[in-house]
N, C-alpha and C positions, 0 to 999 in steps of 0.2 A: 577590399573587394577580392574574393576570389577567383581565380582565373579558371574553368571550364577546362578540363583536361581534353584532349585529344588525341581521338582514336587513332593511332598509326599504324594499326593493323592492314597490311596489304589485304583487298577484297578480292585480288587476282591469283594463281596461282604464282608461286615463287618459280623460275625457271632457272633450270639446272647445268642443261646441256643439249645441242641439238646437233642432229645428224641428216643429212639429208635432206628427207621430206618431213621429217620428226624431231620435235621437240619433247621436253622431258624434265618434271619439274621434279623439286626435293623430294616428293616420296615415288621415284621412280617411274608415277603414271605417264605415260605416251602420248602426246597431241597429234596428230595428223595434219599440219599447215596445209590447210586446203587453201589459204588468200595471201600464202609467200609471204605473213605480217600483214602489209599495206599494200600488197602486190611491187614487193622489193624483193624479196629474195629469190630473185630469177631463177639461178645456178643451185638452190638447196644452201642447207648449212654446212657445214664445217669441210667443203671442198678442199685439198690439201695444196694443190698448185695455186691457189689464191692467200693460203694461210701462211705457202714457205714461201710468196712471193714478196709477203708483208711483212715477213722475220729477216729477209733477207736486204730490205730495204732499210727497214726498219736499225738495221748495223753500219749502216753507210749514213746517212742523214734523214730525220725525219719532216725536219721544217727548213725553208729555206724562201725569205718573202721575195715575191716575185717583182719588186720595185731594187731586191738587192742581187737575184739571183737566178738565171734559167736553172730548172731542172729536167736533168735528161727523161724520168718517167712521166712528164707532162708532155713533151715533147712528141715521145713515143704513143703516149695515150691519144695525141690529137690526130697523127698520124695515122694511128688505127681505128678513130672515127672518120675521119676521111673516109677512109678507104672502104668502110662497112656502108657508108653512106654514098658512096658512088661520088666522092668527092663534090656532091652539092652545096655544099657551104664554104666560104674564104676563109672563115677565123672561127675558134670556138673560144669562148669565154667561161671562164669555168669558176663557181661559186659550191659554195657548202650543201646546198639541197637543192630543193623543184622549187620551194617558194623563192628564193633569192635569184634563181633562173629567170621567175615569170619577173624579181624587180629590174632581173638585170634587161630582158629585153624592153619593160618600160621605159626604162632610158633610154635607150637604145631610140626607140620611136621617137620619144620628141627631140633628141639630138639632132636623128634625123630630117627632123621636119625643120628645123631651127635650124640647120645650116644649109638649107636648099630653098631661105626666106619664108619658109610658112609654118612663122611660130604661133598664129593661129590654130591648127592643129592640135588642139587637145581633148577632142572627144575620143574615148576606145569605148567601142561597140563591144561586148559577151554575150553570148548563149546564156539561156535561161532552158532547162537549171546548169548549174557549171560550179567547178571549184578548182583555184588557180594557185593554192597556198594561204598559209596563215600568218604572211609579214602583210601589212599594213598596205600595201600598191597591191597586194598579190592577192587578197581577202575583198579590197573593195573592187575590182572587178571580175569576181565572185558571183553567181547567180547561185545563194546557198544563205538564205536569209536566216538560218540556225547559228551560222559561224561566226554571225554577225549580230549576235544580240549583242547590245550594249558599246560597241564598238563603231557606232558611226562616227562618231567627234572625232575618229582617226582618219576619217575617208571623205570631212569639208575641204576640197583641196583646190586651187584652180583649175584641176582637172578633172572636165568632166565622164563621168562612167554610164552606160546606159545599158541594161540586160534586155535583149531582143530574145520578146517572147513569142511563141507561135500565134498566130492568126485563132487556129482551133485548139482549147484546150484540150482536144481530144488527141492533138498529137505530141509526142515527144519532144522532139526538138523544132525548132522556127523553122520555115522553109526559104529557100530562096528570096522570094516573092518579097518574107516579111524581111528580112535584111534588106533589100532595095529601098523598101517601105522606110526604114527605119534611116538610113543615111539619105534619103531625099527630104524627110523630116529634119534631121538635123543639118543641113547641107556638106555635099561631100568637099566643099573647102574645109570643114573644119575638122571633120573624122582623122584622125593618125593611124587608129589601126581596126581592125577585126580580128578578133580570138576566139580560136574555137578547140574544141576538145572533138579527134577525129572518133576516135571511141573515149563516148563517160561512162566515165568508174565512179568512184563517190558522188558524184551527185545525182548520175540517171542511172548507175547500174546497167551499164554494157549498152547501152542505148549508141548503135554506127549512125554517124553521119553522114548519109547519101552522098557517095560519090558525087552523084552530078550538081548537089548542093555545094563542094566544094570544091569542084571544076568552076560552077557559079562564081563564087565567092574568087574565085582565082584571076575571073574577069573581072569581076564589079571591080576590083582591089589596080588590077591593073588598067582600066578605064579611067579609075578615080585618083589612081594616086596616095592610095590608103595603103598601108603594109598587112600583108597577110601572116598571124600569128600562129603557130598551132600550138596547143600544152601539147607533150607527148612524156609529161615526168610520169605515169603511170604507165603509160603505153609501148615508150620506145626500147630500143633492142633489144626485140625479138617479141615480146609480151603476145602481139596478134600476129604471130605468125609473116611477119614481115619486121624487118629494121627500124622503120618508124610507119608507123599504121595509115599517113595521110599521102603515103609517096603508091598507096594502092590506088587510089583515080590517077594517079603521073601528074599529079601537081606537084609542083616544089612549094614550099612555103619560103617568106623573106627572112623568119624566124623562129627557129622549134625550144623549146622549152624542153628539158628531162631532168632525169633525177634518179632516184629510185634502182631502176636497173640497170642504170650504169656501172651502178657502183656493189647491186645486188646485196646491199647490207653489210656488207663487210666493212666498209669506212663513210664518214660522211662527204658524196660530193655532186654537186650539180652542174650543170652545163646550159647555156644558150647556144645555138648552133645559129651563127650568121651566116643569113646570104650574100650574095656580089654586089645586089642593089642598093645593100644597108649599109649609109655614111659611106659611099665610095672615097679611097685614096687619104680614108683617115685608119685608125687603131680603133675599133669598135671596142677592143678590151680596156683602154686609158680612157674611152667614152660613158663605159660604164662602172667605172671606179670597182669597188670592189671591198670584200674582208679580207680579216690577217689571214683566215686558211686557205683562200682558195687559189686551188691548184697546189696544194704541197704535196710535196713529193711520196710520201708514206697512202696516201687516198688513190693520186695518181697511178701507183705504184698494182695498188688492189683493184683499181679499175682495169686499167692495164691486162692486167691475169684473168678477172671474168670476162673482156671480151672475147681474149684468143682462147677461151675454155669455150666459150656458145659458139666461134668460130672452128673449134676445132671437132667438138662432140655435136656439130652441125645441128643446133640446136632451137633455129629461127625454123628451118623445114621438121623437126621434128615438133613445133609449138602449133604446125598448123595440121598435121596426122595427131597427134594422141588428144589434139582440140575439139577436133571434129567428133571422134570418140566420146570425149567428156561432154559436149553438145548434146549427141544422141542419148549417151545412159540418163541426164539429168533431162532433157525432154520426157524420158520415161516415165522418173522416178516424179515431175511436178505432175504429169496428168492425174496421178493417184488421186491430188489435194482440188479442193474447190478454191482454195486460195491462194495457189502458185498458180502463175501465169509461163508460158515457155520463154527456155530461155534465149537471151538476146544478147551480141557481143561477137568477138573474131577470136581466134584460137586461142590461146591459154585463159579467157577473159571471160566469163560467163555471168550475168545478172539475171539472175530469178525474179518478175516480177511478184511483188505480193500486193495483195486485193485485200484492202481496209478503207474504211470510210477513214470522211477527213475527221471527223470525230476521235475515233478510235487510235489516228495516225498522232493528232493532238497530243493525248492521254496517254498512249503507251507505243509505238512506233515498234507493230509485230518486226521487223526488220531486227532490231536491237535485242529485243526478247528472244527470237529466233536463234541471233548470236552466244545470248548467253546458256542457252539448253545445247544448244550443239558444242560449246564447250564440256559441258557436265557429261556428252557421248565421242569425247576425246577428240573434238576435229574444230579448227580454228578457222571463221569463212567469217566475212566482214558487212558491213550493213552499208548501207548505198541509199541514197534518197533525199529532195529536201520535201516534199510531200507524199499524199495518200497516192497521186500520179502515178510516181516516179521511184516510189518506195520498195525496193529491192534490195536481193543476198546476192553477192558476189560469191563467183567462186572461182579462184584464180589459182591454183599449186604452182610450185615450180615446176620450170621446164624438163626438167629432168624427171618427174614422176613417173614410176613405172605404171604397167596395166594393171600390175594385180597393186598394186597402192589405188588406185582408178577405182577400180573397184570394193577396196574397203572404206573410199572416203564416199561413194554414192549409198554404199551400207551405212555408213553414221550420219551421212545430212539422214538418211530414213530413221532413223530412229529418232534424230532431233524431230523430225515433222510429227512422226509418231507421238512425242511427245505432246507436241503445240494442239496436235486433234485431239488428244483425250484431255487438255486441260481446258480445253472451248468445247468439250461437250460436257463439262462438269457443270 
């Protein structure tokens, strides 16, 4: 029998080299990262006090496991989330990405609950739509039923998930009301946590969570006895023009989830930020066990150096002026289309809604297509949605984008739309 050869031909461009706001593949053509990758590359690429911060660490030690070894750039990096954070959180735990964040506060929750006698507690409440990562705790309470084909025999567990959808399908995300709804249904003795995403990126596309929903949510949590989650691995430092997006109502959360722009691409690494309420007078980090990388020194190191760069090219007030900008020129440039909707989101963070049937969302998810024409007019913006709803283009650049970069990345999403209208009027 012969074996069926396989095509190994990359269908994506080959990437060369990037700078800044721009990337740059083998035959020298220019991309314009209008969505920072995954909305990761906060800072731009190849920033040099990040690059000579990781060469220079990088000559000292790069591993060093933390069951044999404090290191000083961990240390320093906690430090300096403290201190961006207004010192809200006791301990930070720190894991390889967002998903291993969102597994680490699940433990976290039912340790919780299990050492203060209410090992009952194992319902967590999610947002619908929502997306929380792709490890196995982090996916199944996920409101993102694409990420999920074929993958439930990962997610029978004794614990239960339940995505709390709105009352009207007409609106975005659940309100209040229906959260109440939904842990009076399940009884609030047995709920552990609520999670919510203060601004969605992949799965609602810039879709803000009403402040006063999770002022809400801040009380039902502490009436109940529930822990209040936030993901902020897309969102936090600096992304909406604040340090983490859900301390804009002056809620604190018991537990924040990040990732992504901590580390702004440069190394792999994530973080849970624990509250004071969470396992009092124990180690939240020995609570939540952990991998061989997290927290080594060479990640820590490169985290390290993008903060005090947003901190020092004051870069959280500039995510919410050249936002507001990028808000208004794309407000312009959707009215053009009968199939953009305005967009929706907080400073560097924008979703375009797109108008498809659920049909059409089915069959070919304009979102996705959208994506890959606006590559072929040199600009990289990411697709957002798990239905026809919800189904939007993110546009996220780094923070560092200047005006005139502004404006030639509102010139290539027009010409990708340009595109998409004369191939739907053919």
């Amino acid at each position: 029998m012969t074996t069926p050869a396989v095509d190994a031909r990359p269908t994506s461009p080959l990437v060369a080299r990037a700078e800044g706001c721009w990337i740059y593949d083998e035959d020298g053509r220019d991309y314009l990262d209008g969505s920072s990758g995954t909305l990761c590359v906060n800072i731009g690429h190849g920033v040099r006090e990040v690059l000579d911060a990781m060469a220079e660490q990088a000559g000292r030690v790069c591993f060093a496991h933390r069951s044999q070894f404090v290191n000083q750039p961990a240390l320093d990096l906690t430090a300096e989330i403290h201190a961006v954070t207004g010192h809200a959180f006791r301990e930070i735990v720190y894991t390889n990405s967002g998903s291993e964040a969102t597994e680490a506060a699940l433990r976290l929750v039912l340790h919780h609950h299990a050492v203060l006698g209410a090992a009952d507690r194992v319902v967590v409440l999610s947002q619908y739509p929502s997306y929380h990562g792709m490890t196995a705790g982090a996916l199944g309470i996920s409101g993102h039923p694409q990420r999920r084909t074929n993958l439930d025999a990962l997610h029978h567990t004794p614990v239960s998930v339940g995505t709390v959808r709105p009352d009207d399908p007409g609106k975005a995300f659940p309100e209040l009301s229906d959260w109440v709804a939904a842990v009076d249904r399940v009884g609030a003795d047995r709920v552990a946590a609520i999670v919510v995403e203060p601004v969605g990126c992949a799965a609602s596309g810039g879709t803000v969570l009403p402040e006063a929903t999770l002022r809400g949510l801040r009380e039902l949590c502490d009436r109940t006895g529930v822990l209040l989650v936030t993901d902020e691995v897309m969102t936090g430092f600096g992304r909406t023009g604040s340090w983490l997006a859900h301390t804009e109502s002056g809620v604190v959360a018991d537990l924040v989830t990040t990732g992504k722009g901590l580390s702004a691409g440069y190394s792999p690494l994530g973080a849970c930020l624990v509250g004071h309420s969470v396992l009092p007078g124990r180690s939240a980090s020995d609570a939540a066990v952990g991998h061989t990388m997290n927290g080594n020194p060479l990640s820590a190191a490169a985290s390290l150096a993008v903060l005090r760069y947003i901190v020092r090219h004051n870069l959280v007030e500039r995510a919410r002026t050249t936002g507001a900008l990028l808000r208004e020129r794309l407000a312009e440039l959707a009215a053009r289309y009968p199939f953009t909707g305005p967009p929706r989101g907080r400073g560097m963070v924008w979703g375009i809604r797109l108008r498809q049937s659920a049909d059409g969302f089915a069959a070919e998810p304009l979102a996705r297509r959208l994506c890959l024409v606006a590559r072929t007019c040199g600009l990289i913006v990411y697709p957002a949605g798990v239905d026809h709803h919800s189904q939007s283009l993110l546009v996220a650049p780094p923070l560092t984008l200047a005006e005139s970069e502004l404006d030639e990345l509102v010139r290539r999403l027009g010409a990708a739309l340009e595109h998409i209208t004369a191939g739907e009027a053919r």
